[in-house]
C-alpha positions in Angstrom: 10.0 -57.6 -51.1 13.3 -56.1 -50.5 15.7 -56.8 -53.7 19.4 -55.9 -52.9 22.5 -55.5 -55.4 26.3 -56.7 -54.2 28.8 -55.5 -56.5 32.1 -56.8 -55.4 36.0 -56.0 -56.2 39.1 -54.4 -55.3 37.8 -51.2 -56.9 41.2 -49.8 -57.3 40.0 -47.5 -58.4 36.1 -47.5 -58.5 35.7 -46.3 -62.3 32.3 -44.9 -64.7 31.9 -48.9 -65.8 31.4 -49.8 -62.4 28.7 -47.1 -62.3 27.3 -47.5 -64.9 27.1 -51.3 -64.5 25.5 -50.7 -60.8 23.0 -48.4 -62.2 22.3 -50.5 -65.5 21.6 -53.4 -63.3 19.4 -51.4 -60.4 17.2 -49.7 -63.2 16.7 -53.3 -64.8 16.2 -56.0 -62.0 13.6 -53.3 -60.2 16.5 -53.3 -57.0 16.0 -51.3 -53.6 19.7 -50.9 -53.5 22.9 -51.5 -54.5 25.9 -51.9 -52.3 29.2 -52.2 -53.2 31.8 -54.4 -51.0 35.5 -53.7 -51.8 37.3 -57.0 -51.1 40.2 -56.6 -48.0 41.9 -59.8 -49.5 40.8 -61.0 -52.3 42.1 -64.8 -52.4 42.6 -65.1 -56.7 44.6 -61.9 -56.4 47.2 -63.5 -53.6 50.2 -61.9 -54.5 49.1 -58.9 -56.5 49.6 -55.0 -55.0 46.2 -54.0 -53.6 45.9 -50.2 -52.1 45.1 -49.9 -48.7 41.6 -51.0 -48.1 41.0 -47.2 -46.4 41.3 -46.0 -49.6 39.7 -47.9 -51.8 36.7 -47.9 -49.2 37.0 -43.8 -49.3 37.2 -43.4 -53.0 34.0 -45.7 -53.3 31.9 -43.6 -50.8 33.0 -40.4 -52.8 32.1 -42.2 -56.4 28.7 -43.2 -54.7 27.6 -40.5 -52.9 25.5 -38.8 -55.3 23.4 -41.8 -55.8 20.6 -42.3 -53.2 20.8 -45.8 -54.2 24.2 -46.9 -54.0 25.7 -47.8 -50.4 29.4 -48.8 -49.9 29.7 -51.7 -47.0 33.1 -52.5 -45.1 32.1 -55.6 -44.1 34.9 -57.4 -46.4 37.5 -55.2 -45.1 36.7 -55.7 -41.1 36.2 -59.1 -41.5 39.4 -61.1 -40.7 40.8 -64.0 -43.4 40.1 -63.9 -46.9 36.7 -62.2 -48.5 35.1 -65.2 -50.0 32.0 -64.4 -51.9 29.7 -67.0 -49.6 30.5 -65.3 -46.7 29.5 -61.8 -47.8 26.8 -63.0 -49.5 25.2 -64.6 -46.2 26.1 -61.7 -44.0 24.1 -59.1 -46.1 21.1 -61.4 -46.3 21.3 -61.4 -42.2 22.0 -57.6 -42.0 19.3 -56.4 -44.4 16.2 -59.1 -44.3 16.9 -59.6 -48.2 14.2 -61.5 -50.4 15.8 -61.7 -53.0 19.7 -61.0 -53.7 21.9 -60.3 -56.8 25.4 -60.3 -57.0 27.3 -57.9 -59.9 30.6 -59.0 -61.4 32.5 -59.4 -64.2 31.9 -61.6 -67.3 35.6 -63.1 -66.7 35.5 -64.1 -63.1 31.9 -66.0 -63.9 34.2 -68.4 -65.7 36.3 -69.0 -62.6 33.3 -69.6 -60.2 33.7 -73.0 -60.0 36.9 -72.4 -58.4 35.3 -70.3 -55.7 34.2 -71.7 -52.2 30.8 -73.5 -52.3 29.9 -72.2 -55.7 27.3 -74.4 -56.1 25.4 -73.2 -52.8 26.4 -69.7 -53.3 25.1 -69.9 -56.8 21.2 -71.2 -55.1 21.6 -68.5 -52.8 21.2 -65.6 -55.6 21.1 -64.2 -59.2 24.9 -63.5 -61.0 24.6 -60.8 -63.0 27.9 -61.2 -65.4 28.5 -57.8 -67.1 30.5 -58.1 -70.1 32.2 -55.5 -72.8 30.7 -55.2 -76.2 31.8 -58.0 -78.2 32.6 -60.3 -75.5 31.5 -63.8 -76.9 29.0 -65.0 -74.3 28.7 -68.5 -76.0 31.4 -69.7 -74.0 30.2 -68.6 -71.0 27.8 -71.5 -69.5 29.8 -73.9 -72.1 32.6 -73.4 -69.9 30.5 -73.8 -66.4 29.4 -77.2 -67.1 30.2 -79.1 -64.5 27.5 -76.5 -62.3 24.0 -78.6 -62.5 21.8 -76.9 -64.9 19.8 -75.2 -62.2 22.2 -73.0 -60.4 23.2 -72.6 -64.4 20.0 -70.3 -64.6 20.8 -68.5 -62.2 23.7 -67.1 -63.9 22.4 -63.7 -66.3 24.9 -62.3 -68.8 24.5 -58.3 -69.5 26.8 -56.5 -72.1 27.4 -52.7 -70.8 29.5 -50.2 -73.1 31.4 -48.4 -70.2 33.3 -51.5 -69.3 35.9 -51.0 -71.8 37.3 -48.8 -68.7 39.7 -50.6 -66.5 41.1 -50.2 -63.0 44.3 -51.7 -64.6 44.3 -49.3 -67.1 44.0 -46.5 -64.9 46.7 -47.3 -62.2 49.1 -47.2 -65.5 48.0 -44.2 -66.8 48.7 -42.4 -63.2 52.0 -44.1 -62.7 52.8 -42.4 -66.4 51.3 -39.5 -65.9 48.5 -39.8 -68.4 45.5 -38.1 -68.0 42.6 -40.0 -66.1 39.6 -37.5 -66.1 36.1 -38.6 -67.4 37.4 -42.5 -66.6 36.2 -41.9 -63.3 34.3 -39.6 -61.1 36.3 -36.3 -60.4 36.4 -36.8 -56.9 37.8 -40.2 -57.2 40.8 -38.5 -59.8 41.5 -35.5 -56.8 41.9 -38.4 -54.1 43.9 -40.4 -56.1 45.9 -37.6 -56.9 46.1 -35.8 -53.3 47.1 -39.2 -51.8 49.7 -40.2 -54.2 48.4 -43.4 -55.0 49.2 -45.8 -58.2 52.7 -43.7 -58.6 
């Protein structure tokens, strides 16, 4: 049965947590393949300066390339309106024949699901995988999610991963001060940024 991976988010920029999250959660859940779907317009983040989607797209493909797999889908980006997670969601299961589907994101925006479109029929639809830093309290987490009936609730999986202290925020402010940036993220990701100018 084919078992696929989403990891959404801006990825700007795609870092080692997300990686290392991806790969963490491939080698553990048994998955066929991870793909990871940076959002064109992501509707929490109205407001907020997103890089062009072209390069967050390319500096995915260059982070991923070396792992057989990990696939990088545009989907988000071509598709017009906001990137709600239903929508993806329901669009991979068409495109790939998916049994069963997992979907990758932060510890943080699991506490905001309830906000996001149809979360109770998104949450049927497939396994959350909620990858927190070390330390995070995870008592809170379902606590907090209690208006979700109990058996979308299950569906929810929290996974602590050391490499997550690394943020995208983080980095953008480290470029626009010239800090160094190597080893937070692959070194092809570091030369684009760099060679394009971005975060300054």
């Amino acid at each position: 049965m084919n078992r696929i991976c989403i990891m959404g988010g801006t990825f700007d920029p795609i870092h080692h947590g997300h990686l290392v999250v991806a790969e963490e959660v491939r080698q553990q859940f048994n998955l066929h393949k991870v793909i990871f779907v940076p959002a064109a317009r992501p509707p929490h983040k109205t407001g907020q300066r997103i890089s062009e989607p072209l390069h967050r797209v390319n500096m995915a493909r260059l982070a991923t390339a070396s792992n057989r797999f990990f696939e990088v889908s545009t989907l988000e980006v071509e598709r017009d309106g906001p990137s709600y997670t239903i929508d993806t969601v329901k669009e991979v299961k068409e495109r790939y024949g998916v049994g069963e589907i997992y979907f990758i994101t932060g510890a943080d925006a699991v506490l905001e699901i309830i906000t996001w479109k149809k979360a109770e029929e998104l949450l049927a639809m497939c396994t959350f995988i909620a990858a927190t830093r070390p330390g995070y309290d995870l008592k809170g987490l379902k606590k907090n999610l209690c208006s979700l009936s109990g058996k979308v609730l299950d569906n929810i999986i929290s996974l602590e991963v050391p490499a997550l202290s690394i943020s995208s925020t983080d980095i953008r402010r480290r470029v626009r001060e010239n800090k160094s940036i190597k080893y937070l993220l692959p070194e092809s990701v570091e030369e684009y940024i760099l060679s394009h100018g971005i975060y300054k």
